[in-house]
C-alpha positions in Angstrom: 6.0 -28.6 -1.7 9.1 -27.6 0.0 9.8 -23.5 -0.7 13.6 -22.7 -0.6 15.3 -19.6 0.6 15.2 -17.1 -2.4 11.9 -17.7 -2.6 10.8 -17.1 1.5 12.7 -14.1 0.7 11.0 -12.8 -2.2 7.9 -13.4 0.7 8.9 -11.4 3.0 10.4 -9.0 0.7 6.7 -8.5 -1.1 5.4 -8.5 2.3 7.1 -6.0 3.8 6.8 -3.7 0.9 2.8 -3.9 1.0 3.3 -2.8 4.4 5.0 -0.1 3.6 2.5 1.1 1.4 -0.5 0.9 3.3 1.4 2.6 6.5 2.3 5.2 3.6 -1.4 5.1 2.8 -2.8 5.8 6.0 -0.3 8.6 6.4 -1.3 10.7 3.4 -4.8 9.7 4.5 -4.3 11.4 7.9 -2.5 14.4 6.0 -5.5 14.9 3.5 -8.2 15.1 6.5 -5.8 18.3 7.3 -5.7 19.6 4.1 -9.6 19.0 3.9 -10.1 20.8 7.5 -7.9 23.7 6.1 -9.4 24.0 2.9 -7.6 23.2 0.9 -10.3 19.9 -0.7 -8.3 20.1 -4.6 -5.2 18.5 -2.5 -6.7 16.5 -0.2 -8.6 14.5 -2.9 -5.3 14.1 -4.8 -3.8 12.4 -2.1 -7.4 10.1 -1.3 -6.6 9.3 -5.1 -3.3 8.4 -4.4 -4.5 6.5 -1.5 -6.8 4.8 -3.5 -3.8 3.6 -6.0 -1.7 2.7 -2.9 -4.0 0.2 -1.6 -4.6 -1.5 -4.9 -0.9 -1.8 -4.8 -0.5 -3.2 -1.6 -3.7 -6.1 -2.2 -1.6 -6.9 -5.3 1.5 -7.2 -3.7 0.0 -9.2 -0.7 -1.7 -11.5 -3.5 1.7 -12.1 -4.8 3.2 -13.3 -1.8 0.8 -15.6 -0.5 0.8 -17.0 -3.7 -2.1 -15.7 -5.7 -1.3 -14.6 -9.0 -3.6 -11.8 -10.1 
């Protein structure tokens, strides 16, 4: 089955934006180990949560563009 160009682009677009959630993941990640090593554990397990949500997200999304509807 042939795909046509809206729908590479709805791809790459999906694709890209998992991406951007797990590099945003794995940036909040790195800023909670701070918080953690600071002291301050209340915010650093709000952004593991967050984390947590962010990578849910990004499976989702990924699933979506290869074509596996959850």
């Amino acid at each position: 089955m042939k795909t046509n160009a809206p729908s590479l682009d709805i791809k790459r677009d999906l694709q890209g934006i998992a991406s951007d959630l797990k590099w945003s993941a794995v940036e909040l990640r790195r800023i909670a180990e701070r918080l953690s090593l600071a002291g301050n554990e209340a915010d650093a397990q709000a952004l593991l949560r967050m984390c947590a949500v962010l990578r849910a997200d990004e499976d989702r999304l990924t699933g979506y563009s290869e074509g596996r509807m959850a």
